[in-house]
C-alpha positions in Angstrom: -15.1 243.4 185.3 -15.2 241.9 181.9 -12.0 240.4 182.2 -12.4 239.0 185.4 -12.7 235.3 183.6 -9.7 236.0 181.0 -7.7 233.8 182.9 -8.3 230.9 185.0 -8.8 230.4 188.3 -7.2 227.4 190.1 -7.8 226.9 193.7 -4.1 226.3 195.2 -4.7 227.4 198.6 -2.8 223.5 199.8 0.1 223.9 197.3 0.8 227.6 198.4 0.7 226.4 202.2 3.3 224.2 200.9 5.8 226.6 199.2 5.3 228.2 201.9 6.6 225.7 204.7 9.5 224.8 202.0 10.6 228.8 201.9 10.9 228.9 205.9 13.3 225.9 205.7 15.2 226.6 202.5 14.8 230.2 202.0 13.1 232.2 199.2 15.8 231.6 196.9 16.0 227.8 197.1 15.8 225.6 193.6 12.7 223.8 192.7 10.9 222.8 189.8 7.5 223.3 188.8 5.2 220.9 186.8 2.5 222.8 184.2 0.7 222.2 181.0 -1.2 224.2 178.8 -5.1 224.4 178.5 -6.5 226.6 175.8 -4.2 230.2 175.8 -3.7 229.1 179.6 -0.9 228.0 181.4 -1.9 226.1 184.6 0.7 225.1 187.1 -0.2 222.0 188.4 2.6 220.8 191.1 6.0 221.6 192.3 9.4 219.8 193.7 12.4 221.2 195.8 15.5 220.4 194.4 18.7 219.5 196.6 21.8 218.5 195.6 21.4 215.0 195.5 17.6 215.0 194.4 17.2 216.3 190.7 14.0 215.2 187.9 13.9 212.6 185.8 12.0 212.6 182.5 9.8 209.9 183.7 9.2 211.9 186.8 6.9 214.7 184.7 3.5 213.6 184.5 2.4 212.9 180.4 1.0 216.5 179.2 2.7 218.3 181.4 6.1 220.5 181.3 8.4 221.8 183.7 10.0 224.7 184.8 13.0 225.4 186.7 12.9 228.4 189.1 12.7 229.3 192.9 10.5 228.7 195.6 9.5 232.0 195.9 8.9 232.3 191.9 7.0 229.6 192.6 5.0 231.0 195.2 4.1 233.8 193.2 2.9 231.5 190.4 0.7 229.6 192.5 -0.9 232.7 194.3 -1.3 234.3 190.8 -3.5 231.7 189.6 -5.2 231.3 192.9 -6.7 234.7 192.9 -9.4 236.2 194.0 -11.3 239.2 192.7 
């Protein structure tokens, strides 16, 4: 139980409802990008964005401090429900 507070917890219960609505339209495996910065030894993911064809990121589109990540809805489902937990 010591490590219980080793990592952060970030409520994400909306963003995950999110993902989730996005992966029942464009599938698991559907491109999106996911905004995050770092806080201490912590990375927090903060927000995401489906990607389409025509619809891409620009640099001034990530927030100042922050990174981003490409990946897949589903990746990004995990990510959010990873630092949503619950012990």
């Amino acid at each position: 139980m010591s490590d219980v507070f080793d990592r952060p917890f970030i409520e994400s219960t909306e963003i995950i409802e999110d993902i989730k609505d996005d992966i029942k339209k464009y599938g698991w495996d559907a491109r999106c990008f996911v905004f995050y910065r770092q806080v201490d030894d912590h990375i927090i993911f903060t927000d995401y964005g489906h990607m389409t064809e025509d619809k891409g990121l620009a640099v001034e589109d990530i927030p100042v401090g922050e990174a981003v990540v490409i990946g897949t809805l589903g990746e990004a489902l995990e990510a959010f429900e990873d630092q949503s937990w619950v012990e």
